[in-house]
C-alpha positions, 0 to 999 in steps of 0.5 A: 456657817460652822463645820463640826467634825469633832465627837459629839459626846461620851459613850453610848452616843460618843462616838456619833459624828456629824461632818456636814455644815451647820446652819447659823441658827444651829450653831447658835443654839449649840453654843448657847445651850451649854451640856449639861446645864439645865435638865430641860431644853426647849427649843421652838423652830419651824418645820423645815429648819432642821430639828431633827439634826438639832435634837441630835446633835443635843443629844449626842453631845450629852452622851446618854442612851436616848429616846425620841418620841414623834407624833406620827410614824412618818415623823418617828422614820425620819428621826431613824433615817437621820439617826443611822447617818451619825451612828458609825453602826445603824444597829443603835438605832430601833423603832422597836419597842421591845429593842431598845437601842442607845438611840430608840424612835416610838410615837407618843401613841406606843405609850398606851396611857389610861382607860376610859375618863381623864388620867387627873380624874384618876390620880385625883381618886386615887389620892382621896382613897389615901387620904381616907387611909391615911384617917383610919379608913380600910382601903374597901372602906375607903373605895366603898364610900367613895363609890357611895358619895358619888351616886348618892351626892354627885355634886359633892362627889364632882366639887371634891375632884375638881379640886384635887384634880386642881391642886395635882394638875398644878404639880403633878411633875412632882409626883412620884412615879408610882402614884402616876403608875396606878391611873396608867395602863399595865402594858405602858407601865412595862414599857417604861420601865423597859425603857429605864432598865435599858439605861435610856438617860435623855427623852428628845420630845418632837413637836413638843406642843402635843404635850398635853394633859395625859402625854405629859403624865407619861413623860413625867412617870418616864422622867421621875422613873429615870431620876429615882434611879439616879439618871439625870432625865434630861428633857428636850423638847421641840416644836414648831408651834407653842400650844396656846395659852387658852389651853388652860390647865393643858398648857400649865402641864406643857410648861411644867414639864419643858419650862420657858423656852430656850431658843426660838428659831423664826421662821424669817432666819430660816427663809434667810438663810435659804432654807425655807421658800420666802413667802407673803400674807395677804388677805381677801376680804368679802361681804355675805352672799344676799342670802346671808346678808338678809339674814343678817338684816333680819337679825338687825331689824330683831334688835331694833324691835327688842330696844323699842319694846325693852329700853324705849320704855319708862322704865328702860329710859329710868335704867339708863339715866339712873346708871348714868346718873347715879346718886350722890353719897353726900348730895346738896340741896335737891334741884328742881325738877324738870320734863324730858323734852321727848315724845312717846313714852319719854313723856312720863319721865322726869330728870334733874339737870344733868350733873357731868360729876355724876356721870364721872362717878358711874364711869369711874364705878363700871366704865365698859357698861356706862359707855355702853347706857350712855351710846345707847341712850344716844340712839334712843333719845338724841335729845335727852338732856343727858346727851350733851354731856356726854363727851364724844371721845369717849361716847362714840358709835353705838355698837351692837355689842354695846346693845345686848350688853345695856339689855343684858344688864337691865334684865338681870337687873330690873326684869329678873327680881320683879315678879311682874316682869315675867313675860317680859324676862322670858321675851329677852332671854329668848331674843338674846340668844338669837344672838349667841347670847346665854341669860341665866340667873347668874348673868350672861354667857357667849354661845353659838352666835348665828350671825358670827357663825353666818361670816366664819363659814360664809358661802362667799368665803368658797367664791373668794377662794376662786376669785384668788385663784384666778389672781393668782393664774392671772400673774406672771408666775401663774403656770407655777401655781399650785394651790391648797384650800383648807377648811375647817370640816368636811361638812359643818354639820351646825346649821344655827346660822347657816344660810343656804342649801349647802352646808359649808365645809370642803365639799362646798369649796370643792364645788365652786372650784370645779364648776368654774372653768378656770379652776377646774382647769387645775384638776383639783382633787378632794381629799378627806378621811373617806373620799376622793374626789376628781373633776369628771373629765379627768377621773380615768386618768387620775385614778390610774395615776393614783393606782400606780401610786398606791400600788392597789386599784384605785376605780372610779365609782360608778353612777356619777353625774355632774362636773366631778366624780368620786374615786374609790381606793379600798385598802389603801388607807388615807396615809398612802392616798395623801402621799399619791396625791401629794406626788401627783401635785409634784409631778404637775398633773394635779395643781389643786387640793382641797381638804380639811385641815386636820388632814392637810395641816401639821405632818402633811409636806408637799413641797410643790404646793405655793399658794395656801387659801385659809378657810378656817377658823383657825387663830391658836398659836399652833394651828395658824403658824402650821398652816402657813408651813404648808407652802414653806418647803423648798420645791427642787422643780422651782429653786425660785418658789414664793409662797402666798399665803391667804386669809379670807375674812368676810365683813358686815357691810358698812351699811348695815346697822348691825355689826359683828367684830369677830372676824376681824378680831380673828384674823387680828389673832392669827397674824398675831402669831405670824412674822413676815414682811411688811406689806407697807414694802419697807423691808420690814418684817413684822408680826400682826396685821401689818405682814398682810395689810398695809397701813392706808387698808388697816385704815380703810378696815378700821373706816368698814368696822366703824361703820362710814358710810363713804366706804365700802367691803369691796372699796377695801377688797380693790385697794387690798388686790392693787397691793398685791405685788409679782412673787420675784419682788417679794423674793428681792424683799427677803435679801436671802443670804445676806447677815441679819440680826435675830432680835425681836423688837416691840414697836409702838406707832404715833401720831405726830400732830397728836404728839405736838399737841401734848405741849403746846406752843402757847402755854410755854410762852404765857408761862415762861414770860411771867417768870422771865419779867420778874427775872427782868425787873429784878436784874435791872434794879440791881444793875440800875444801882451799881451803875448810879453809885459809880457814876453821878446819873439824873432820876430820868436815866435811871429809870431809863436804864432800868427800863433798858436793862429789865426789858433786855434780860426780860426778852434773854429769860424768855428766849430759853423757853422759846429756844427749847419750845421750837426745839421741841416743835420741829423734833417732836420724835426727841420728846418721844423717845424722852418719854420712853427714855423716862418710863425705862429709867423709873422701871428700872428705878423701881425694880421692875425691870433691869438696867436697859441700854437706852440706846435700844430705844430707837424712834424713827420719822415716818412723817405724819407718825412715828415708830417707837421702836424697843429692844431688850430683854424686858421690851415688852414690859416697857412697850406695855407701860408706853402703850398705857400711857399713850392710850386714852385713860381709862380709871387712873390713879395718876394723871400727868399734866403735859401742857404747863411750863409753870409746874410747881407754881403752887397751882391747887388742885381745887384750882385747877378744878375751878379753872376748868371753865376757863379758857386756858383749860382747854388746851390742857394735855393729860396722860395716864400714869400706867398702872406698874407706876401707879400703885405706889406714889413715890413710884409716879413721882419719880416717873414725874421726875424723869418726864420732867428730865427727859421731855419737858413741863408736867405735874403729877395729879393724883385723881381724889373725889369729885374734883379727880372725877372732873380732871379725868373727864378732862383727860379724856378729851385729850387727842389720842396719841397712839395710830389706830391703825397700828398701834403696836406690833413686833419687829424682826431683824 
């Protein structure tokens, strides 16, 4: 903690004084961000930890007139509030546009931007116009052709302002203020220049992520207004949640205007400190109810149905041998050919011998779509010759991913051109979009996939949100709970997909809570933008508590039947109703809400509320962490508030053949953006899945999503529930108040007996002993001859002594490899860290990263695996390369030998080739050289040369022509380092 009392900056902000005690993290960001530095502050931290004090206290200490900038009025009233208590006169704080104050509070809305179409589109009109000027053309003239161009030839009109649009979105802070004055309203433009007239020196931008697209054009006119005038437009911004990087072109303008960040708070050092309520991730998971579930047989069934009649074929099956068999460039005398042993229509299709070359040629020109011809044909043919040379590390089960893609493929490729395939072009584009799946002439596109749709908005994600409630009632801290359920709409208004009566949404999740009798017993309440909805027994009662509220008449409306009734509040408006209904959940009379998340998400702060059940699709790096700050406040009615936080994922049941991995690929993203504690109960915090899953159910998930037959979603779902453990152990897990470190560190999980298996035991010995017999053999002559010369001996005890001496110094040269092979065995985590420890130094070597401090890399024994664990400035660009070169190879330039102790015995690379049929092959170790060290030889040889300091034996291969086809075959049959359960995630503290 730190005090400060001293003044905070020169006029007209000089004399504001703050005299209360800072937050750790607080002071941290002060002493780290020097005044006056830089132009731009960017700061991330989550709600509740004290921004609006921080963006103040920045302010003030560099002492120019301010503007803030809120998204919302409640959010502007706030920065007020807090503003009046530093000001010795509250007289210098406005919300006033047309008062601007030495501190002056707007929202972004105040500043009106543009008309109608996007404000880029507009300034990239604009700049075309002058550039016809500025080539001899009238300013009429010029907007007289455009105008033209734009009715007469649309297409070309569009290609020239998308890339215009282009070149100004990348720099469009560099604008000067009057070009963005002309795509912005008149009444915006007076305001700024208002605004910079008054003198105003710094912008204060709260949750800075709502800086997309036309808000940044208003900031940036704002900036360069201030610095034409000879301001400094210093610009800080802060938020809770970065914008994602899918925003594209949004999220470019985001950056260019605010840079990279500067400080982040996690919401763990909040939590720590006492600031925010210590809280815990779980997951529900379910299967589809038995309407849905025929659903998504049918679409099985359909699938099955369109491989018999499309790939099953002659020519289907010539598609599939001739990718995964494709013709050599320079081949040798032609075989003899040979029948398929298959029935059916495979009886008309006639192959050669399958060649494993050639296989390794069509892997190493497309792998994900030869995987993918060669899984298939697996499930068409299991007996086609070609099968057996398939390798199973790499050809493993057959996805339904893997069958739209082959079918895909073999229609653009073989159906399209062919005239007399017409028909049967159209059969499969038709099919493929039952599946989400747009065919066009210029390839394949993703779109409404029904059966995704039928798991994201499944009706059995309503009945899991009451299952998780009668858990949570059922635990020690149940008459404490007050829960939130949020769904993505009101009513999903796409029926593609949707299985039911009842479209899913809040309405439907409303329902299912207020038919049951345990639920309904929390007097939930709906509320979206147009109604309030309230449990029938309870509806007199609870508008008259809301009319109290509001202070307007809040009436039942009449006519209602069934277990609930709407209430109708006109004139109240959804702000005032939200606010009621947050009060009557503080005050205990209402324990549950349902709504949307555009109404319950960000801005909306009930302290009560500690249970969050997440029904939406939400997985951006804004919206998941901004939901979770819903149940993070502190509630002064419970000083020892939990919060649980829960995401319902539905599964396709391992018994179905068809599979969808996008649930789980969702839920993987959102708790990608989310820090908090193991769920293995170690004390770690940890972001991704392992805050939420331990690692046996991340293993049992992997066993549902592959399909074993000997699991099941509800086996999964019963081992998730018997890991939930009591609000107060998770509360002693967050050791509030005590120090802790605010660093994050990328961790890396492997295998031990795959780590063993890199180096075998064997191989050390056989290639040591070779060696330490010559060394033997030699010593003993030498050694023989001294002592003959000295004293008078008989031919039989000279060879006799030789004999004696060469075995032992025989025996004393292998006893060094074997020495240091046991080592090796019985510490398996020293030769993975040497590895990390040999990437670092050739990174740094190469000018990739800068000289890291080896004692941040940190490998501990978790028994049958181990955690690499990376700290640093440049973590994650090492925690990349380790992860490459631990996974399964791919298409390397280099591989890395690990299983030799005889490197450099002048083996050829032919040799090896040949020795391939050998026996002592097959225990052979490679691993991928990652690819930042891979793109220059010298670069991979120094890599071979720190492994060989640091871990042991290996010996660089480059991969060249067939016999490099053939080494990576080989390299793919090695066990797979890397836990699949979690291979990778990022540590906190």
């Amino acid at each position: 903690m730190a005090e400060s009392t001293a003044p905070l900056g020169d006029p007209p902000l000089g004399d504001w004084r703050f005299t209360g005690t800072l937050r750790t993290y607080q002071a941290q960001v002060l002493a780290q961000l020097a005044p006056g530095s830089q132009s731009e502050l960017h700061i991330v931290a989550p709600p509740g930890s004290g921004k609006t004090l921080l963006g103040l206290l920045l302010a003030a200490r560099e002492g120019g007139r301010t503007l803030v900038l809120a998204p919302n009025t409640t959010i502007r009233e706030q920065w007020a509030r807090t503003a009046s208590a530093l000001a010795p006169d509250t007289a210098a704080v406005s919300t006033d546009p047309l008062r601007i104050g030495d501190l002056t509070a707007l929202t972004y809305q105040a500043l009106s931007v543009t008309g109608d179409g996007s404000p880029f589109e507009a300034l990239a009109r604009a700049r075309w116009a002058d550039e016809l000027v500025d080539s001899g053309r009238t300013q009429a003239a010029a907007e007289t052709w455009l105008a033209e161009l734009a009715v007469d030839n649309p297409a070309q009109y569009r290609t020239g302002l998308r890339g215009r649009v282009k070149r100004i979105r990348r720099r469009f802070t560099r604008e000067r203020p009057q070009a963005i004055a002309r795509v912005l309203h008149p009444n915006a433009v007076s305001l700024l220049e208002r605004i910079v007239d008054a003198g105003v020196d710094t912008i204060v931008l709260d949750e800075c992520h709502h800086l997309l697209d036309h808000w940044a054009l208003v900031v940036a006119y704002l900036v360069g207004a201030i610095r034409e005038r000879g301001g400094r437009g210093l610009v800080i911004g802060l938020t809770a949640t970065l914008p994602d990087v899918a925003d594209g072109t949004e999220f470019d303008n985001y950056t260019q205007l605010l840079g990279e960040v500067d400080f982040e708070v996690p919401t763990p050092a909040v939590v720590k400190e006492g600031h925010l309520a210590p809280y815990r991730d779980h997951v529900w998971f379910t299967e589809p109810v038995p309407a849905e579930a025929a659903f998504i047989r049918r679409h099985g069934e359909h699938l099955d149905a369109l491989l018999a009649q499309v790939l099953s074929t002659p020519d289907g099956m010539r598609y599939l041998e001739e990718r995964l068999q494709p013709a050599d460039p320079d081949p040798p005398e032609p075989p003899v050919p040979e029948r398929a042993p298959a029935a059916g229509p495979l009886d008309a299709t006639v192959i050669v011998p399958p060649s494993p070359a050639a296989l390794e040629r069509a892997l190493a020109d497309d792998l994900p779509l030869t995987r993918s011809c060669g899984v298939v044909l697996r499930t068409l043919a299991p007996q086609h010759p070609l099968c057996a040379i398939l390798p199973p590390v790499l050809f493993e089960r057959c996805t339904t991913d893997d069958l739209l893609a082959v079918l895909a493929r073999f229609a653009l490729t073989r159906l399209l051109p062919d005239p007399r395939a017409k028909q049967q072009w159209r059969y499969v584009k038709k099919a493929l979009a039952d599946f989400g799946l747009l065919l066009t002439d210029r390839g394949l596109r993703r779109g409404r996939d029904p059966v995704e749709t039928t798991l994201a908005f499944s009706e059995a994600k309503d009945r899991a949100a009451v299952d998780i409630l009668r858990l949570e009632l059922s635990g020690a801290d149940g008459a404490r709970v007050k829960a939130v359920i949020v769904t993505d709409f009101v009513e999903h208004g796409n029926s593609r997909g949707l299985v039911g009566e009842t479209a899913a949404g809040a309405l439907r999740a409303y329902d299912f809570v207020v038919n049951d009798p345990l639920t309904a017993a929390l007097n939930p309440v709906l509320l979206t933008a147009d109604r309030i909805r309230v449990p029938a027994a309870r509806a007199d009662e609870l508008a008259a508590a809301l009319t109290a509220h509001v202070g307007s008449a809040v009436q039942v409306r009449p006519g209602g039947v069934g277990p609930w009734r709407d209430l109708d509040a006109p004139g109240a408006g959804a702000g005032r109703i939200v606010a009621a209904v947050s009060a009557l959940m503080s005050a205990g009379s209402v324990r549950l809400l349902v709504g949307t998340r555009g109404l319950l998400g960000e801005g909306w702060d009930c302290p009560a509320v500690n249970t969050l059940i997440d029904l939406t699709t939400v997985t951006t790096s804004t919206g998941a962490p901004q939901l979770r700050g819903r149940t993070l406040r502190l509630d002064p009615a419970w000083p020892e508030k939990v919060a649980h936080n829960w995401s319902v994922t539905c599964l396709i049941p391992a018994d179905v053949a068809l599979d969808d991995a996008t649930e789980h690929r969702r839920l993987a993203r959102r708790h990608g953006h989310l820090l908090g504690l193991s769920a293995d109960d170690d004390g770690r915090i940890v972001r991704g899945l392992g805050n939420a899953l331990s690692h046996g159910a991340r293993e049992a998930l992997n066993r549902v999503l592959g399909k074993d037959p000997e699991t099941s979603v509800s086996a999964l779902g019963e081992l998730v529930r018997t890991e939930v453990i009591p609000r107060t152990e998770t509360r002693t897990a967050w050791r509030i108040g005590e120090a802790y470190v605010a660093e994050e560190r990328e961790a890396l999980t492997v295998r031990r007996a795959s780590v063993s298996a890199l180096v075998p035991a064997t191989r050390a010995v056989r290639s040591a002993l070779p060696w330490a017999v010559l060394l033997g053999m030699t010593g003993s002559a030498g050694v023989t001859a001294l002592v003959a010369s000295a004293v008078p001996i008989t031919p039989a005890a000279g060879v006799g002594i030789a004999v004696a001496i060469g075995a032992a110094l025989s025996l004393s040269g292998a006893v060094g490899p074997l020495v240091r092979e046991r080592r090796r065995r019985r510490d398996p985590a020293a030769s993975i860290r040497g590895a990390a420890v040999a990437l670092t130094r050739t990174l740094a070597e190469t000018g990739r990263i800068r000289p890291t401090d080896e004692a941040a890399i940190v490998v501990r024994d978790e028994g049958d695996r181990m955690r690499i664990e990376l700290s640093g400035p440049d973590q994650r660009i090492v925690a990349d390369a380790v992860q490459e070169l631990f996974a399964p190879p791919s298409a390397p330039r280099f591989l890395l030998r690990t299983d030799r102790d005889d490197v450099g015995g002048g083996t050829s690379l032919v040799g090896m080739v040949a020795a391939m049929r050998r026996e002592d092959l097959r225990g052979a170790a490679f691993l991928a050289v990652p690819r930042v060290l891979a793109r220059r030889r010298a670069d991979a040889e120094a890599f071979a040369r720190h492994w060989r300091e640091n871990v042991g034996a290996a010996e660089l291969i480059e991969l060249q022509g067939e016999q490099g086809l053939a080494l990576l075959a080989l390299a793919r049959r090695t066990p797979r380092v890397l836990d699949a359960a979690e291979p990778r995630t990022t540590l906190w503290g």
